[in-house]
DSSP file (Angstrom, degrees, kcal/mol; ACC not computed):
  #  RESIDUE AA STRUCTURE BP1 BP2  ACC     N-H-->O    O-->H-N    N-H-->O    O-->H-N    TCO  KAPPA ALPHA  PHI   PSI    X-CA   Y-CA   Z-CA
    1    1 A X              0   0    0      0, 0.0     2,-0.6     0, 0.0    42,-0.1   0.000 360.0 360.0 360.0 146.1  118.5  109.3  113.2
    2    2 A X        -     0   0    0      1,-0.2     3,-0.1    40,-0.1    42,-0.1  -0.829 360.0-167.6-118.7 137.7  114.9  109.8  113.1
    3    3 A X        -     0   0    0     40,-0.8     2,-0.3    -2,-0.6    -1,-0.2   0.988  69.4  -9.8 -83.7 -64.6  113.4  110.4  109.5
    4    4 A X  E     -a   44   0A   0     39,-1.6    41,-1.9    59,-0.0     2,-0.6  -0.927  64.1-132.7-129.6 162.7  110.0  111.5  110.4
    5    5 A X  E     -a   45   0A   0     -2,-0.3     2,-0.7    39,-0.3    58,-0.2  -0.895   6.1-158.7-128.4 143.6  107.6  111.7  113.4
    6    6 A X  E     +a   46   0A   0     39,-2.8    41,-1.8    -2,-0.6    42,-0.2  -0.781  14.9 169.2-117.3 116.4  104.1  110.8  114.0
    7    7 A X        +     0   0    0     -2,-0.7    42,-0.3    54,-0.7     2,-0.3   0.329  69.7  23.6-101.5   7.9  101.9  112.4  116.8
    8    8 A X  E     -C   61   0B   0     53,-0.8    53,-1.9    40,-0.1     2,-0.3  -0.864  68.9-149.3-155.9-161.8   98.3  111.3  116.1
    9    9 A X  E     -C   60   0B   0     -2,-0.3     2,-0.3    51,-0.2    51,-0.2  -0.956   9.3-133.4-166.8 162.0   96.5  107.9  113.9
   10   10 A X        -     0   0    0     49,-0.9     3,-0.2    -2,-0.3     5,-0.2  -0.894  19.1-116.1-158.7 121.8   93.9  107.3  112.2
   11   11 A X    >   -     0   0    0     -2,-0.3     3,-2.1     1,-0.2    47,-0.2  -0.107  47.0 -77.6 -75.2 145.0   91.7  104.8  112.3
   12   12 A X  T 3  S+     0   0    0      1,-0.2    46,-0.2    44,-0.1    -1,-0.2   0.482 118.3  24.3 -20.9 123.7   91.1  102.3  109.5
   13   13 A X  T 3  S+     0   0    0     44,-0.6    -1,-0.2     2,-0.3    -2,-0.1   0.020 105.1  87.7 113.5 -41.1   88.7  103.9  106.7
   14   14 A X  S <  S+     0   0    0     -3,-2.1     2,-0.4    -4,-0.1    -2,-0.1   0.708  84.6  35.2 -80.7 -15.5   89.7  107.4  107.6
   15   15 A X        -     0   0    0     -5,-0.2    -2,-0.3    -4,-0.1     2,-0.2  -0.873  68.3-152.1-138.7 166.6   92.7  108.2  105.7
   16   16 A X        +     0   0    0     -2,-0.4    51,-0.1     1,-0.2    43,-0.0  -0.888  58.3  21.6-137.2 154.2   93.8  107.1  101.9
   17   17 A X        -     0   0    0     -2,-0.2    50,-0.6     1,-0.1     2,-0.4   0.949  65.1-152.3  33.3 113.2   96.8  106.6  100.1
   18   18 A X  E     -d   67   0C   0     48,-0.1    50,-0.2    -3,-0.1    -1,-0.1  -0.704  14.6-148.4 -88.4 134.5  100.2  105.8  102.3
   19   19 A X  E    S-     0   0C   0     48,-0.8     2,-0.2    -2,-0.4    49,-0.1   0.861  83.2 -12.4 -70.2 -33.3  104.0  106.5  101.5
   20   20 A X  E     -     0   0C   0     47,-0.2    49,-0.6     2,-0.0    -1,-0.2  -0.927  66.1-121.6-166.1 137.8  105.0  103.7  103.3
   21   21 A X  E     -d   69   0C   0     47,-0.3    18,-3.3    -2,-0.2     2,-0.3  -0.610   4.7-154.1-126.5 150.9  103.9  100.6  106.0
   22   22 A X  E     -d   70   0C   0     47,-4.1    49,-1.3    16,-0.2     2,-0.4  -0.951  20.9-153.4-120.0 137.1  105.3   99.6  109.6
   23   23 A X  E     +d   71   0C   0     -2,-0.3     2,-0.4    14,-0.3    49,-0.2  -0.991  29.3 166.9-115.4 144.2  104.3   95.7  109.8
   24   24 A X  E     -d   72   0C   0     47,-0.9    49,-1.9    -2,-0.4     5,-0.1  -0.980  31.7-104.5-139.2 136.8  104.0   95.0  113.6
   25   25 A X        -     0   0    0     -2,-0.4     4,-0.5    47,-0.2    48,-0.3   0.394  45.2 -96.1 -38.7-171.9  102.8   92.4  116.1
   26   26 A X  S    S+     0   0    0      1,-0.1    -1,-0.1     2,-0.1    28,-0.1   0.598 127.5  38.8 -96.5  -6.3  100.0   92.5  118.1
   27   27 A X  S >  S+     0   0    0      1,-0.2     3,-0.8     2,-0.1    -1,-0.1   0.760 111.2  56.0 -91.1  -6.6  102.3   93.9  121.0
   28   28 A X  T 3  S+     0   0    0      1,-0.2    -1,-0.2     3,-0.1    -2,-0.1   0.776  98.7  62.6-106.2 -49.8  104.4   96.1  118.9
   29   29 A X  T 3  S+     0   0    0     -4,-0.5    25,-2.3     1,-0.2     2,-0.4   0.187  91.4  82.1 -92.5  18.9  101.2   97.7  117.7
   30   30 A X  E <   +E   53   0D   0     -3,-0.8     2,-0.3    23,-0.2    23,-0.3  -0.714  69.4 112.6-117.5 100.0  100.6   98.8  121.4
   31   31 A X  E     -E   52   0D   0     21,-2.6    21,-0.9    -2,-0.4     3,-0.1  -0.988  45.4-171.6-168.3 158.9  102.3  101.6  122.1
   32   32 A X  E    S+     0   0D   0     -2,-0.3    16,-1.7    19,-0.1     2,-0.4   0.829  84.1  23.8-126.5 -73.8  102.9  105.6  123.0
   33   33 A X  E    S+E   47   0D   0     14,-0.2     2,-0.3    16,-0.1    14,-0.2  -0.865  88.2 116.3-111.4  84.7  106.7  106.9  122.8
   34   34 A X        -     0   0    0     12,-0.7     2,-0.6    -2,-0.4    12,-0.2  -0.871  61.5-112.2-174.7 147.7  108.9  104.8  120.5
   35   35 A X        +     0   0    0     -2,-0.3     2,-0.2    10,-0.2    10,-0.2  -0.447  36.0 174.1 -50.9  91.2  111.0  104.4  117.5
   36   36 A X  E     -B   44   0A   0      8,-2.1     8,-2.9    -2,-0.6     2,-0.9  -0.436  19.5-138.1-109.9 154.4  109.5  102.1  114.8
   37   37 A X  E     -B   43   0A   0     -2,-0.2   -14,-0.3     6,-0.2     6,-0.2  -0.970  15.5-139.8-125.7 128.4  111.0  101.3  110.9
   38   38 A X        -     0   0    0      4,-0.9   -16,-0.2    -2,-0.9   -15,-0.1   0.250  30.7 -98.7 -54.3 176.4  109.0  101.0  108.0
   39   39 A X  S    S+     0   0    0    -18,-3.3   -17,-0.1     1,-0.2    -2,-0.0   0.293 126.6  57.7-119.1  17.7  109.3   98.7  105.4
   40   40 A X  S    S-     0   0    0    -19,-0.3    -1,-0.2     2,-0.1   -18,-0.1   0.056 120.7-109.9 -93.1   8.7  111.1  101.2  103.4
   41   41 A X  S    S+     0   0    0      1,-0.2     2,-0.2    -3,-0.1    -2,-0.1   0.962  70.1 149.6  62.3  63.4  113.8  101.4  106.4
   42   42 A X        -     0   0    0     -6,-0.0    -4,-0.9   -38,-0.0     2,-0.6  -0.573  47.7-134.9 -82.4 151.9  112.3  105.0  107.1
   43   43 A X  E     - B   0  37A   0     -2,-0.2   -39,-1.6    -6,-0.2   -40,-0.8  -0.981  23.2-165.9-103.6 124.4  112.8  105.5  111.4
   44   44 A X  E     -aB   4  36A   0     -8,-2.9    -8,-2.1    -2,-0.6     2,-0.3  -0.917  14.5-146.3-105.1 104.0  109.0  107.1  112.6
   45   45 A X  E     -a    5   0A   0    -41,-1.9   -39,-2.8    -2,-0.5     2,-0.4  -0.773  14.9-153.0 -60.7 155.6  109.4  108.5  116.2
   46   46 A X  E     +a    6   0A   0     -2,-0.3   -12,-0.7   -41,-0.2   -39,-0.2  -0.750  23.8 171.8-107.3 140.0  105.6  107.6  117.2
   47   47 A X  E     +E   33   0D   0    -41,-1.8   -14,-0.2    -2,-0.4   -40,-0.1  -0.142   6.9 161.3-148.2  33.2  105.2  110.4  119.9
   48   48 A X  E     -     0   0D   0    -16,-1.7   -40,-0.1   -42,-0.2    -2,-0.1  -0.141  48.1-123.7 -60.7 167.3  101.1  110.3  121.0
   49   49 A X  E    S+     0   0D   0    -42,-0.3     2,-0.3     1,-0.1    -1,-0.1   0.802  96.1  40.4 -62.0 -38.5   99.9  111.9  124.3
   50   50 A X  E    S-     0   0D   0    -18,-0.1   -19,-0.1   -19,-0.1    -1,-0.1  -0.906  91.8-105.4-138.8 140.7   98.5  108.5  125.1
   51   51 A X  E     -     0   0D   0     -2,-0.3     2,-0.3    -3,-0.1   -19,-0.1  -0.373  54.0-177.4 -53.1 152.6   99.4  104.6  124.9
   52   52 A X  E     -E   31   0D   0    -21,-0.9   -21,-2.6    -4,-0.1     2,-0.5  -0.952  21.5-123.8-150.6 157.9   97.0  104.1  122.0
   53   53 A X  E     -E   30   0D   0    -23,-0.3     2,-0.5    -2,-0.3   -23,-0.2  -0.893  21.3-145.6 -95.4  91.6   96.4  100.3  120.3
   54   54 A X        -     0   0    0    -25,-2.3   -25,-0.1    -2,-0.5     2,-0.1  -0.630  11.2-163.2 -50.5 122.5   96.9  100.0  116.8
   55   55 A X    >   -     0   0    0     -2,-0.5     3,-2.0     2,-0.0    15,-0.2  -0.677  38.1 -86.6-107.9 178.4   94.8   97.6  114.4
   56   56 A X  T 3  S+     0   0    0      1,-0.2    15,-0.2    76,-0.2   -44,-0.1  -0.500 117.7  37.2 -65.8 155.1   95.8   96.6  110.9
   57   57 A X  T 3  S+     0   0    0     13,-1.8   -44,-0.6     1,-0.4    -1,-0.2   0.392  88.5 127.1 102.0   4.0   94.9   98.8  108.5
   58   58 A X    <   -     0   0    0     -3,-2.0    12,-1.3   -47,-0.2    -1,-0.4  -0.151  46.5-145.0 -65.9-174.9   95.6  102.4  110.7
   59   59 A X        -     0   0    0     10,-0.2   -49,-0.9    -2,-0.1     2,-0.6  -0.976   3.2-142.6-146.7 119.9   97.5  104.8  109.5
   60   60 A X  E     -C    9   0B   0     -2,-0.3     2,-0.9   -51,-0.2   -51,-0.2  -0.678  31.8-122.9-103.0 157.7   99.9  107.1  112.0
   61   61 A X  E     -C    8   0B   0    -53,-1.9   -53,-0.8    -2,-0.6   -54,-0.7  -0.756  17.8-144.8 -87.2 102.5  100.0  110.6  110.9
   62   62 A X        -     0   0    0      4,-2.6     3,-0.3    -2,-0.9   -56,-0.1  -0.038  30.5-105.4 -90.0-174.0  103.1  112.5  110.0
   63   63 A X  S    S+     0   0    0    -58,-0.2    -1,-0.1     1,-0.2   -57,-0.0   0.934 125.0  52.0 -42.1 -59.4  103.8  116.2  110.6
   64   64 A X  S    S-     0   0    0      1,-0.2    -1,-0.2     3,-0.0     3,-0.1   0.494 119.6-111.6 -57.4 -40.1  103.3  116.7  107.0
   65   65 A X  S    S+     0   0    0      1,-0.4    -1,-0.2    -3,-0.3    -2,-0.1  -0.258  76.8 130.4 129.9 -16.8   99.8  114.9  106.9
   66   66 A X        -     0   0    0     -5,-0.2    -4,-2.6   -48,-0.1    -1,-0.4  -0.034  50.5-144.7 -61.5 162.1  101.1  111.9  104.9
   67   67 A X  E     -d   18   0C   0    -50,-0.6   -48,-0.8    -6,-0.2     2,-0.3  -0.468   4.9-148.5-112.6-151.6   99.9  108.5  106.9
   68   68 A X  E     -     0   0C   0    -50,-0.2     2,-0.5   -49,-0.1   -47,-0.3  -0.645  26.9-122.9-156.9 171.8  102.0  105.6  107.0
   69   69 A X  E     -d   21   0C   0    -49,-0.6   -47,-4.1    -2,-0.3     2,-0.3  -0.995  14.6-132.1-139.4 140.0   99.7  102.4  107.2
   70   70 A X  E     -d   22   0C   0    -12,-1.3   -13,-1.8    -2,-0.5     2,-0.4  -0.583  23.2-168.5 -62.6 131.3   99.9   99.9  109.8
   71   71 A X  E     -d   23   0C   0    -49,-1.3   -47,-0.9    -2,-0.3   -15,-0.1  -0.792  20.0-114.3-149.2 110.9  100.0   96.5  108.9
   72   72 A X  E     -d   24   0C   0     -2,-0.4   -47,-0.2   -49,-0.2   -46,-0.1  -0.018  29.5-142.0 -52.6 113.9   99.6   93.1  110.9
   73   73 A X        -     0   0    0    -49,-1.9    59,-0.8   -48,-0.3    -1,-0.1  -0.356  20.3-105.3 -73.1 145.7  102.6   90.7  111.2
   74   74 A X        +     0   0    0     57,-0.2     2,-0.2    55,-0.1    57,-0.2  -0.198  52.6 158.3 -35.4 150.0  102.6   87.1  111.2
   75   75 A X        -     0   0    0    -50,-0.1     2,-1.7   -49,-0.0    55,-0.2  -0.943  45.5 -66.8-177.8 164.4  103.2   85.7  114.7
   76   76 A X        +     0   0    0     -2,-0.2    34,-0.6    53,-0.1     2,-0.2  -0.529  60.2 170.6 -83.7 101.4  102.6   82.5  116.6
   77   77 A X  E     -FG 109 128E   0     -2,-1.7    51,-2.8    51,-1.0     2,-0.3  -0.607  32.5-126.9 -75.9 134.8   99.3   81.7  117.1
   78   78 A X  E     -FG 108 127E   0     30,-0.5    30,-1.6    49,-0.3     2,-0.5  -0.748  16.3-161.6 -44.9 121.8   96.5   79.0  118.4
   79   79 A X  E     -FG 107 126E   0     47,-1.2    47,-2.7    -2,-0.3     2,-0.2  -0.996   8.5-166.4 -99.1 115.3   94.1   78.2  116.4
   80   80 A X  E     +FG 106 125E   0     26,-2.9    26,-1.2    -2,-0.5     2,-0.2  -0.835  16.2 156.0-119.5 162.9   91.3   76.6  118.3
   81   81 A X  E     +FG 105 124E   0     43,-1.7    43,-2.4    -2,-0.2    24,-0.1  -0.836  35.0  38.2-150.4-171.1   88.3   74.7  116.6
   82   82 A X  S    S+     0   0    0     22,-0.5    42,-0.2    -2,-0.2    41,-0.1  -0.142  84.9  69.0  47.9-173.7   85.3   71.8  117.2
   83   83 A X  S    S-     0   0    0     40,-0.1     2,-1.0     1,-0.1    39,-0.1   0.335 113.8 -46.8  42.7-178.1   83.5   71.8  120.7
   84   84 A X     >  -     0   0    0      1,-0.2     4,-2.0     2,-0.0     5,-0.2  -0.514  54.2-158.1 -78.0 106.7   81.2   75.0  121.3
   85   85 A X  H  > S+     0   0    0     -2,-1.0     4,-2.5     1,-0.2    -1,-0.2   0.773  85.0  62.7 -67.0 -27.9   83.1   77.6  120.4
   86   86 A X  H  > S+     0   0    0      2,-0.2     4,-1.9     3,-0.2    -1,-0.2   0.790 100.5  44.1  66.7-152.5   81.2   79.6  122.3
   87   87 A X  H  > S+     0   0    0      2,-0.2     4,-0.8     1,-0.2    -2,-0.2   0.687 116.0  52.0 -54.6 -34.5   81.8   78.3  125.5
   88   88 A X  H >X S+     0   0    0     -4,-2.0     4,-2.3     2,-0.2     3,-0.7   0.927 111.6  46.0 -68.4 -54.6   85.5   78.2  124.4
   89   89 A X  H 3X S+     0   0    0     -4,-2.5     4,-2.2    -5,-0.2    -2,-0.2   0.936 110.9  53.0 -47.2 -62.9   85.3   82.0  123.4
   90   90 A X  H 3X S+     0   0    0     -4,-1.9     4,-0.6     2,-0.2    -1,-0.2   0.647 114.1  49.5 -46.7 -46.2   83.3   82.8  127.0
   91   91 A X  H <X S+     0   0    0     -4,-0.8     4,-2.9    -3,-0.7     3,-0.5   0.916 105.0  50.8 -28.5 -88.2   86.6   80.9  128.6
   92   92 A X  H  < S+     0   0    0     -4,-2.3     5,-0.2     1,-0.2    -2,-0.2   0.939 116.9  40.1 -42.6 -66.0   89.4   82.6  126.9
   93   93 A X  H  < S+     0   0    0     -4,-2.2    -1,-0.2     2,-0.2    -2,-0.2   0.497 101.0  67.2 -84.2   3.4   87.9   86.2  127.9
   94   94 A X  H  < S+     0   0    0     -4,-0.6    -1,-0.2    -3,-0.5    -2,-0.2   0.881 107.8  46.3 -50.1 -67.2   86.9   85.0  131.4
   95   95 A X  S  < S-     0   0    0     -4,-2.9    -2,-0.2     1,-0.2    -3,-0.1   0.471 115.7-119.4 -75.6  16.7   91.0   84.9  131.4
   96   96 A X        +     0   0    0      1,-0.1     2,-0.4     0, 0.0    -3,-0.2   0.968  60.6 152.1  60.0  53.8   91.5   88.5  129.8
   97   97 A X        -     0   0    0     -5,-0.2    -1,-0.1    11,-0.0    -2,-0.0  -0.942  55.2-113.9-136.3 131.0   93.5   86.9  126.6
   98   98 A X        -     0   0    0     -2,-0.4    11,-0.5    36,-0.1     2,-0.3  -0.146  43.2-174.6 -26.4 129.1   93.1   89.0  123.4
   99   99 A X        -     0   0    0     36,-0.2    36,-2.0     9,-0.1     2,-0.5  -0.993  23.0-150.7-149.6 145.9   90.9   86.5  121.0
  100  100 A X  E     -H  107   0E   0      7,-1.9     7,-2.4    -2,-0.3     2,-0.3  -0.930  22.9-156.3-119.7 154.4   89.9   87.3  117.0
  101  101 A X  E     +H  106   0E   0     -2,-0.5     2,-0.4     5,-0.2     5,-0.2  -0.876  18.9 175.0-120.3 139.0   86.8   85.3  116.9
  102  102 A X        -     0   0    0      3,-0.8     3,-0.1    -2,-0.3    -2,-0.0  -0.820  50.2 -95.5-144.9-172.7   86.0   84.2  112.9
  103  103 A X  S    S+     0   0    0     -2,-0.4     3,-0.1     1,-0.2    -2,-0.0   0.023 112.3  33.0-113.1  49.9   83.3   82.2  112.4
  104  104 A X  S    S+     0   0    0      1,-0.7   -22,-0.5   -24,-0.1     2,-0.3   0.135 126.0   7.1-142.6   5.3   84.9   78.4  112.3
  105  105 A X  E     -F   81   0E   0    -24,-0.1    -3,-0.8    -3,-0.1    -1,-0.7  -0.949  67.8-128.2-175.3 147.5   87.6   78.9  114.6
  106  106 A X  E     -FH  80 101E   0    -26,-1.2   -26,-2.9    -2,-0.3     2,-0.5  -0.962  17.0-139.9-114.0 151.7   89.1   81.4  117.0
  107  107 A X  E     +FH  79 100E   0     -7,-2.4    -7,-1.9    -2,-0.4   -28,-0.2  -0.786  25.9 156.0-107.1 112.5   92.6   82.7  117.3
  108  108 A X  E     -F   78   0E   0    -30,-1.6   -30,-0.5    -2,-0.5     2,-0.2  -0.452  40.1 -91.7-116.2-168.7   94.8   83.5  120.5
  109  109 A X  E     -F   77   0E   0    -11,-0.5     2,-0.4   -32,-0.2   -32,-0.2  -0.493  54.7 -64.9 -95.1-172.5   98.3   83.7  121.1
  110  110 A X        +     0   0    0    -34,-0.6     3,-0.1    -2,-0.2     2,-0.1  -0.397  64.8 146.6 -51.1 107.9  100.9   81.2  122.2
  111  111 A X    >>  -     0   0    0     -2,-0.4     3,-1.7     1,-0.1     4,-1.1  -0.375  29.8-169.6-174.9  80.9  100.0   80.2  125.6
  112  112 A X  H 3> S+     0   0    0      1,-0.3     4,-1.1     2,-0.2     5,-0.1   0.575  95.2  54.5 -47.8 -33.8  100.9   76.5  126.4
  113  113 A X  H 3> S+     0   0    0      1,-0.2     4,-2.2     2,-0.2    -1,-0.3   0.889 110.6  41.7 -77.0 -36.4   98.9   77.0  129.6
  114  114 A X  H <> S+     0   0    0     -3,-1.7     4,-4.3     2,-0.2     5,-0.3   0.931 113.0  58.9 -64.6 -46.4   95.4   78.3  127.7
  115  115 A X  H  X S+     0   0    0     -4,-1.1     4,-1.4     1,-0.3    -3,-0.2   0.738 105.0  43.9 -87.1 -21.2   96.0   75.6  125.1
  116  116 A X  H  X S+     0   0    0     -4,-1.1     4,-3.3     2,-0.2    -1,-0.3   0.880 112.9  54.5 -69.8 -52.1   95.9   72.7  127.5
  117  117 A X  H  X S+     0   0    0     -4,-2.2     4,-0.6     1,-0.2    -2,-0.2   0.929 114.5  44.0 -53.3 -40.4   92.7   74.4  129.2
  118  118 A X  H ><>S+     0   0    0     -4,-4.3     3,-5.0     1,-0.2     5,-0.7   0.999 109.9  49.7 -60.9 -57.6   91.2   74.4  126.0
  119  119 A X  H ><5S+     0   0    0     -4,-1.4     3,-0.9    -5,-0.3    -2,-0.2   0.902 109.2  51.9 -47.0 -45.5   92.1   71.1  124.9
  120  120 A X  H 3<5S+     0   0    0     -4,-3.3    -1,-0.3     1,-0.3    -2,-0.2   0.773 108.8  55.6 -68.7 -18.0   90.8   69.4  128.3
  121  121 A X  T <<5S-     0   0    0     -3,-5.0    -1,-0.3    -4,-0.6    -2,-0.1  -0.194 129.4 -92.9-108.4  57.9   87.4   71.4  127.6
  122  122 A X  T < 5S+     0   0    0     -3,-0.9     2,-0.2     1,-0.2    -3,-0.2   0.457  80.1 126.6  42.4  31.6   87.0   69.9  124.2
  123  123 A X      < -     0   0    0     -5,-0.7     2,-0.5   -41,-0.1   -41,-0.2  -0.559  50.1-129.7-105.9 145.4   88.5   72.1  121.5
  124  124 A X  E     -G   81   0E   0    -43,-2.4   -43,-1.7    -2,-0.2     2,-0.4  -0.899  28.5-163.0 -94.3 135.4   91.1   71.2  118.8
  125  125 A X  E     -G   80   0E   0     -2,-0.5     2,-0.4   -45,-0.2   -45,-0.2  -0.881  13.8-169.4-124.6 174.8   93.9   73.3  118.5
  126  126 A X  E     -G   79   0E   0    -47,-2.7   -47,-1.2    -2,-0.4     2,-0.9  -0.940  23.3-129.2-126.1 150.3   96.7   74.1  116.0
  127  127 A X  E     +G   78   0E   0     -2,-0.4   -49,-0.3   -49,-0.2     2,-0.2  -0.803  42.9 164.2-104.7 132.1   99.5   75.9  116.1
  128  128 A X  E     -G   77   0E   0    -51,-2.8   -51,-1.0    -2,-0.9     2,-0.3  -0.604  42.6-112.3-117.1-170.4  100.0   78.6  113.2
  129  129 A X        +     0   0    0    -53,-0.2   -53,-0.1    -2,-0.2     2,-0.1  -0.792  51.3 140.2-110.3 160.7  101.4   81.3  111.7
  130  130 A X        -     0   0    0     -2,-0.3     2,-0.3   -55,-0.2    -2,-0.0  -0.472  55.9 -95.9 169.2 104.3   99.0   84.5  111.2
  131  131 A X        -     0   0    0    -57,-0.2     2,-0.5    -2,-0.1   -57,-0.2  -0.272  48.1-136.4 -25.1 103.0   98.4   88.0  111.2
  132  132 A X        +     0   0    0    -59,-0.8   -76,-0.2    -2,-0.3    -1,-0.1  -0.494  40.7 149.1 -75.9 130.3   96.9   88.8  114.6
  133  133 A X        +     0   0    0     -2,-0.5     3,-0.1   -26,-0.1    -1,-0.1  -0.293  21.9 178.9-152.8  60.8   93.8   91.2  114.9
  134  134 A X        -     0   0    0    -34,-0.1   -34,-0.3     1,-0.1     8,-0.1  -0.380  42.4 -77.8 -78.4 166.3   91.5   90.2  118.1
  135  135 A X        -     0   0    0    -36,-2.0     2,-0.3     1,-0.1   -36,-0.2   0.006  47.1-106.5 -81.9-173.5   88.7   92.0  118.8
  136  136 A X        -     0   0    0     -3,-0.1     7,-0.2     1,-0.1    -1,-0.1  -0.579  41.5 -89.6-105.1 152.1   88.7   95.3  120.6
  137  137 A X    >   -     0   0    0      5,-3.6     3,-1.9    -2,-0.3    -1,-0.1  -0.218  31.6-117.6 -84.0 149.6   87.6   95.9  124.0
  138  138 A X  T 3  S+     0   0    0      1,-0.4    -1,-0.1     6,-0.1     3,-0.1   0.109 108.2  44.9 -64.8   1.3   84.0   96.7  125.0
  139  139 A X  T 3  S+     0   0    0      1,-0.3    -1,-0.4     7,-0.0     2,-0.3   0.000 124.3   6.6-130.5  16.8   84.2  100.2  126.6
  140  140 A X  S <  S-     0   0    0     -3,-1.9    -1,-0.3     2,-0.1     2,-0.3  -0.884  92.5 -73.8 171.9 173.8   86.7  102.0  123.4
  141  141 A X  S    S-     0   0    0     -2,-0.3     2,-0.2    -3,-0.1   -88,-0.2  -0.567  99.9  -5.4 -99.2 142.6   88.1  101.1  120.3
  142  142 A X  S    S+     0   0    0     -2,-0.3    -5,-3.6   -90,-0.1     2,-0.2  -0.527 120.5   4.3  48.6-116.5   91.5   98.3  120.5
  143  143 A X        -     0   0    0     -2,-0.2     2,-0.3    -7,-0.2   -90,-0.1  -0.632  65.3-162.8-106.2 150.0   92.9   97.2  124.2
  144  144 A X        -     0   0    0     -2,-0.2     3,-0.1    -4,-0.1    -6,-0.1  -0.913  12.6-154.7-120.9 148.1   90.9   98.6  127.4
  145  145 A X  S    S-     0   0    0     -2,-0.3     2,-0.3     1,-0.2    -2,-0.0  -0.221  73.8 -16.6-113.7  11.8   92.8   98.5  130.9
  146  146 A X        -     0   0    0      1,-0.1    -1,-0.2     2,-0.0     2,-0.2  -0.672  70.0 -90.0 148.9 168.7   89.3   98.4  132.9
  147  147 A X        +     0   0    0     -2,-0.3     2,-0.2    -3,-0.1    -1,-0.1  -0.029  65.7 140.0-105.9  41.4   85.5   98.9  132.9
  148  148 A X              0   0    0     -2,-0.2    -2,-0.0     1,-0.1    -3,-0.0  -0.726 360.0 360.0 -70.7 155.7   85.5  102.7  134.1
  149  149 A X              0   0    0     -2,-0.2    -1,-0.1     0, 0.0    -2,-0.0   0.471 360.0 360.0-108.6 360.0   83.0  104.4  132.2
């Protein structure tokens, strides 16, 4: 049974005070028509018009107006460091992999085949644990599917 449902968001900054948080991946947090639980066990249908890309620190928007705040889960990550980071960065988004760029190290996801390419072009990597938040693509705000303008 679904407790409440949320048809619009709002992006970090825009809204204050929350009843309750969904924490979610970074794939979890892409998403249009689907049932999510809170971390009060609340069910939220999510019901937008359009797949839309959550970051930490949204809010989805219930009938009522109350928000709900978004929040990034841990998940398994790369951590790459040393060599020209860069070059490394320039690399990684040649191959269209989601990267949060920080300034001593950047962060991908699991991806045995990227982490060897790095490693072979001089980078250390680690594997962690982490809240994921890469940056958002260059034509709209979170993930873009292509360079219409």
């Amino acid at each position: 049974m679904v407790d409440f449902t949320a048809q619009s968001h709002l992006h970090a900054g825009q809204w204050t005070a929350a009843i309750d948080r969904c924490v979610m991946t970074y794939d979890e947090r892409f998403l249009r028509r689907k049932v999510v639980q809170t971390a009060g066990g609340h069910d939220v249908l999510v019901d937008f018009e359009h797949t839309v890309s959550l970051g930490h620190g949204d809010a989805l928007v219930l009938e009522d107006g109350r928000c709900i705040e978004i929040c990034a889960a841990n998940e398994a990550l790369i951590a790459i460091s040393g060599g020209d980071l860069v070059r490394l960065a320039w690399h990684i988004g040649n191959r269209h992999t989601p990267c949060q760029i920080e300034p001593d190290r950047l962060l991908i996801q699991t991806n045995h085949v990227m982490q060897d390419m790095l490693e072979k072009l001089g980078a250390s990597t680690e594997n962690v644990t982490a809240p994921f938040t890469p940056e958002g693509g260059a034509y709209g705000h979170g993930r873009t599917h292509g360079h219409a303008h």
